[in-house]
Wavefront OBJ file of the C-alpha trace (Angstrom):
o trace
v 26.329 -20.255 -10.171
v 27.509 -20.744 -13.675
v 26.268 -23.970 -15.678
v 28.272 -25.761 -17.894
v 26.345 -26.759 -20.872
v 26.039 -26.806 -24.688
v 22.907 -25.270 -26.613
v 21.391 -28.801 -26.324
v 21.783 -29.328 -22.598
v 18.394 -29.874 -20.668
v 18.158 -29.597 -17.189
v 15.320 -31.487 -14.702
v 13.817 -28.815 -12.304
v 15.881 -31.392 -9.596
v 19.204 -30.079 -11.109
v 18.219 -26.562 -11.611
v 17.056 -26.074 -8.261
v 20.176 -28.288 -6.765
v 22.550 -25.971 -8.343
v 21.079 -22.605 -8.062
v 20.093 -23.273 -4.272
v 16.306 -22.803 -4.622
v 13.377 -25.154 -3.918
v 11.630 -26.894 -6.071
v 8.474 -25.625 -4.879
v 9.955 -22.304 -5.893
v 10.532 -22.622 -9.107
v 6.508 -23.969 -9.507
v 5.780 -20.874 -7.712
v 7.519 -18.677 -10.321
v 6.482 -20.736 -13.707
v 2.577 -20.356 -11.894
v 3.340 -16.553 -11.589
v 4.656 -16.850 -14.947
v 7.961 -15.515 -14.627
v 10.095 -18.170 -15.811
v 8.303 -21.345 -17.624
v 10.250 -24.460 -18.707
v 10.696 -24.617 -22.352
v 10.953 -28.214 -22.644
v 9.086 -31.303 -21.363
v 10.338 -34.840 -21.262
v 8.538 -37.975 -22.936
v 7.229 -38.282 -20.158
v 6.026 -34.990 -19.416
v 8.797 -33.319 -16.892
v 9.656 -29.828 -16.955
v 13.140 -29.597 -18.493
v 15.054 -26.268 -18.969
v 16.932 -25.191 -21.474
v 20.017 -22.766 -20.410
v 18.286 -19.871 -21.524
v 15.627 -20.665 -18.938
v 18.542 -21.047 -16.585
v 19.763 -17.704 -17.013
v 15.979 -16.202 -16.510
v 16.048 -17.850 -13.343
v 19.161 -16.215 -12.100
v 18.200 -13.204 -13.226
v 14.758 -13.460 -11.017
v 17.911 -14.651 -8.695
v 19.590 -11.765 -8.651
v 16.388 -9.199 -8.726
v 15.228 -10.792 -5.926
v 18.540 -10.118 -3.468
v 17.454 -6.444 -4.517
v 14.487 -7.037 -2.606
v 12.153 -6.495 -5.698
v 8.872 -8.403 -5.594
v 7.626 -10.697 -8.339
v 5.348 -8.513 -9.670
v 7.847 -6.130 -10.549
v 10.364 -8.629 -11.784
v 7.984 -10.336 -13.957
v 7.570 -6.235 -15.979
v 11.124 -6.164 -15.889
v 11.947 -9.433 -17.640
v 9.141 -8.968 -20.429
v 10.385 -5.401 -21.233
v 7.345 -3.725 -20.049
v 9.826 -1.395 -17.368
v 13.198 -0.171 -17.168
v 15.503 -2.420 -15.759
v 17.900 0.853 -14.474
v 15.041 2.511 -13.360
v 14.314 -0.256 -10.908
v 18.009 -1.228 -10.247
v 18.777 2.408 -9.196
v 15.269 2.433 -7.299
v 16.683 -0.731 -5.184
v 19.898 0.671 -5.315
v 18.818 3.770 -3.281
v 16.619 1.293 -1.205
v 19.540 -1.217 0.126
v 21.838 1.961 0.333
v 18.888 2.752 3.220
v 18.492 -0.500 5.017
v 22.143 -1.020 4.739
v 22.365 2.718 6.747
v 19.694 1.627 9.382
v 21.674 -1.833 9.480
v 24.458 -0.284 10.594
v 22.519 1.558 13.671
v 21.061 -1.243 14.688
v 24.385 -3.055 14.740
v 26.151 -0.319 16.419
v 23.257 -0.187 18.840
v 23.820 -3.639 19.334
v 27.587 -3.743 19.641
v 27.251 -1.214 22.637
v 24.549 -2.844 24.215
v 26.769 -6.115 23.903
v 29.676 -4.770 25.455
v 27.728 -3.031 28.355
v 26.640 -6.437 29.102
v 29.673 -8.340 28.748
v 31.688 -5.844 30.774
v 29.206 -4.301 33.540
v 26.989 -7.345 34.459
v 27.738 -7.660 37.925
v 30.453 -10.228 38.973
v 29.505 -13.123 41.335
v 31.863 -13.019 44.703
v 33.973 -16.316 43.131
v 34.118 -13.928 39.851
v 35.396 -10.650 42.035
v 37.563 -12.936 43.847
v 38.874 -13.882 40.252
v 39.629 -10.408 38.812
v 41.321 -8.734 42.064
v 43.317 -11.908 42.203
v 41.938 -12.447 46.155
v 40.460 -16.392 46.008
v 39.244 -15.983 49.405
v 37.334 -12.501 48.890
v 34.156 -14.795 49.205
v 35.262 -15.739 52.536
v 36.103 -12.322 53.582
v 33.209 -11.280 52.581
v 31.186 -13.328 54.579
v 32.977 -12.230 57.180
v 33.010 -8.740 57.084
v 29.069 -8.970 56.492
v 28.513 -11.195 59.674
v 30.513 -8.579 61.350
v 29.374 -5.070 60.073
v 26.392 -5.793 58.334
v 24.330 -3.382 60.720
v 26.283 -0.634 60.137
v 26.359 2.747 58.098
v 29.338 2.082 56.632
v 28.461 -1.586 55.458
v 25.360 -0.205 53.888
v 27.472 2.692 51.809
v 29.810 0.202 50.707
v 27.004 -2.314 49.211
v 25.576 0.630 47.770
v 28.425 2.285 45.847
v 29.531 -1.695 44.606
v 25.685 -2.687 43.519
v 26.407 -1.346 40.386
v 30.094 -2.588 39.392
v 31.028 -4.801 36.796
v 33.919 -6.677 35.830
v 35.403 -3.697 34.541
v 34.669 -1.689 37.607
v 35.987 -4.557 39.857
v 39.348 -4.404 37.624
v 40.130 -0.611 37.412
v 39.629 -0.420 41.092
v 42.328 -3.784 41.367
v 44.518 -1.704 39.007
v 44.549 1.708 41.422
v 45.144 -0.550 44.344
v 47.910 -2.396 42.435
v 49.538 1.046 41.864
v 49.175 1.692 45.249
v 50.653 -1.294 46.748
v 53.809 -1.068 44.299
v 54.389 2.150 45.538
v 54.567 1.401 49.089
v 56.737 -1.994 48.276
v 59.247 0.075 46.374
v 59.359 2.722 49.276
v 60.260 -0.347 51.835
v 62.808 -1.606 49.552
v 64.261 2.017 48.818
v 64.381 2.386 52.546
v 62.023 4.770 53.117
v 61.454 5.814 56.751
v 57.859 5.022 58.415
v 57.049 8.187 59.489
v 58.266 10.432 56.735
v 56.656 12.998 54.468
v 56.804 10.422 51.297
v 55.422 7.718 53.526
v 52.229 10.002 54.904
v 51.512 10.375 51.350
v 51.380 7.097 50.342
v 49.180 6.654 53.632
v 46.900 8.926 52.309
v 46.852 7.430 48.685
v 45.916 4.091 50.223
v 43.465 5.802 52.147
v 42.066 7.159 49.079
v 41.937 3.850 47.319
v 39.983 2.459 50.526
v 37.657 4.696 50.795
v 35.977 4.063 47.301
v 34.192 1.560 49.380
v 33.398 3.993 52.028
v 34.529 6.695 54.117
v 37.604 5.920 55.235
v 38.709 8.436 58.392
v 41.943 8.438 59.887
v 41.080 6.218 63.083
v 38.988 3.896 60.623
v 42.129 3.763 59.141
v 44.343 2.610 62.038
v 41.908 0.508 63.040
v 41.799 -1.333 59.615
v 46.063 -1.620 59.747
v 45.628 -3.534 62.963
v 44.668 -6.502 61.040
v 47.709 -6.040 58.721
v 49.938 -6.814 61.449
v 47.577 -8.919 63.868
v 45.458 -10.882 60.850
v 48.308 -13.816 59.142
v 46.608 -13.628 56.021
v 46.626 -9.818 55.282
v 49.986 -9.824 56.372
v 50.907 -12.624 54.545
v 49.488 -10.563 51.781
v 51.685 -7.402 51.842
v 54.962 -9.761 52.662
v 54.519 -11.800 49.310
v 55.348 -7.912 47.784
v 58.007 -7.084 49.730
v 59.333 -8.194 53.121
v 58.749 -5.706 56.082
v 55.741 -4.064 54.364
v 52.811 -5.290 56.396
v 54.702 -3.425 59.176
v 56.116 -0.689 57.643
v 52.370 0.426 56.826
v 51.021 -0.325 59.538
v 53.344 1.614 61.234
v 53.167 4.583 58.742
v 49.599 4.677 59.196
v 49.740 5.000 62.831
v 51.959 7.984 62.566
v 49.599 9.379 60.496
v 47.027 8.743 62.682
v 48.545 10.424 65.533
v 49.212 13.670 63.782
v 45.564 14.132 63.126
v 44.569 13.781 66.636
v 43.431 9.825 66.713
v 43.465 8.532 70.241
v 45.706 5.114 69.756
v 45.438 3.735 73.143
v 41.383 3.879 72.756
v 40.631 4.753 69.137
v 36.859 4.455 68.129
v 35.484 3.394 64.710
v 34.452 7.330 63.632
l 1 2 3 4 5 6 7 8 9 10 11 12 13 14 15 16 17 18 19 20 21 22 23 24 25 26 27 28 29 30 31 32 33 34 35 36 37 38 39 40 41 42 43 44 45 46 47 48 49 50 51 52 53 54 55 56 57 58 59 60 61 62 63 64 65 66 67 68 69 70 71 72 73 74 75 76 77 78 79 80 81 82 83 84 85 86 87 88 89 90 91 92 93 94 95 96 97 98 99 100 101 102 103 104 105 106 107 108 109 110 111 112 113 114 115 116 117 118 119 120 121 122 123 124 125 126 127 128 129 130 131 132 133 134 135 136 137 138 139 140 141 142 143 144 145 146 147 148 149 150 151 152 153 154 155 156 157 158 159 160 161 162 163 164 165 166 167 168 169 170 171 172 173 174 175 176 177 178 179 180 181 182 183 184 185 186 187 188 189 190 191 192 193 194 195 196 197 198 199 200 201 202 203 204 205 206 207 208 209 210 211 212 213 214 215 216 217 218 219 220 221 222 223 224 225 226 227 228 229 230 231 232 233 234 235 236 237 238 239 240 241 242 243 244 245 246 247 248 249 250 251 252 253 254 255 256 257 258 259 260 261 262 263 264 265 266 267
């Protein structure tokens, strides 16, 4: 901060201290340390400084951002030290902190973004990021209804951990899935073909992050996608037939590995 003044200008510590963003109580700090002393007084006795005093003060200013202390600055601005010895001193010093800043920001940054992107998701916040507003609901049903079981417990296990950006790469290799088996229904692709037992076995695959997913488990679970309005609802909004066109693709699958479809058990 530059003043604009003539070799007669005076300034009240109130102006000074205004314009160079210090507090008065400062500046009587420093004059009682004797670094910088008004050279003026007023009639009645206030401190006034003259623009010389000014530009003492913003050197003090200026030493201080270094991060020298007053002891040091008060040598330097009566000549008793080098001023470059000091400056390069401080230099080498910020050059340091501004090194150490930069770990601790980095540090910071990572732990940030850990937090923002792996704090586990509320059911309403799932439901929100694998585009499913009733996954709450499910939810609450699948718990009431396999809660006791093995396969409940792995599932809540392997999902304790997930964050947002869990929930969403696993939404993303389901999407890729699903687009998959629309465009096979739309390019006519037969039910029990080679291409269509492979896309069986990628949605399989995408199922069983949750747990293991066996071929009967796997019929069992397309029941619903023909039987269940919503889930079929579901697979129609991507392409008519496909609810059952996989369901039926899935049982053929099922048969060729040996699952008994009139009485298939949950193994």
């Amino acid at each position: 901060m530059r003043f604009m003044a003539t070799e007669d200008t005076l300034y009240t510590v109130g102006e000074v201290a205004e314009t160079l963003k210090v507090t008065v109580r400062t500046l009587h700090h420093w004059e009682s340390q004797g670094l910088v002393t008004p050279t003026e007084r007023s009639w009645s006795n206030y401190r006034l400084y003259t623009p010389e005093d000014v530009e003492r003060i913003q050197h003090i200013l200026i030493y201080r951002v270094t991060g020298m202390k007053l002891a040091e600055i008060k040598k330097l601005l009566a000549g008793e030290s080098s001023a470059i010895e000091h400056l390069r001193r401080q230099r080498e010093s910020l050059i340091d902190q501004r090194a150490h800043l930069t770990d601790m920001l980095t540090a910071i940054d990572e732990l940030l973004e850990k937090e923002m992107t792996n704090n586990k998701p509320d059911l309403n916040e799932i439901g929100r990021i694998i585009g499913n507003a009733n996954f709450a609901e499910h939810q609450a049903e699948a718990k009431e209804r396999y809660e006791g079981t093995d396969d409940w417990q792995i599932s809540q296990q392997r999902t304790s951990n997930w964050g947002a950006q869990d929930w969403a790469a696993h939404k993303e290799k389901f999407d890729a899935v699903d687009a998959r088996l629309a465009a096979a229904v739309a390019n006519g692709v037969a039910a029990d073909s080679d291409e269509a037992a492979q896309l069986v076995a990628e949605h399989r695959e995408v199922l069983s992050e949750f747990f293991p997913v066996s071929y009967a488990k796997h019929y069992l679970i397309s029941r619903g996608y023909i039987t269940d309005p919503r889930f079929t609802e579901y697979y129609e909004r991507q392409q008519e037939g496909l609810a059952q066109w996989l369901a039926n693709a899935i049982e053929h699958v099922a048969a060729a590995h040996g699952v008994d479809l009139e009485n298939p058990e949950w193994v």
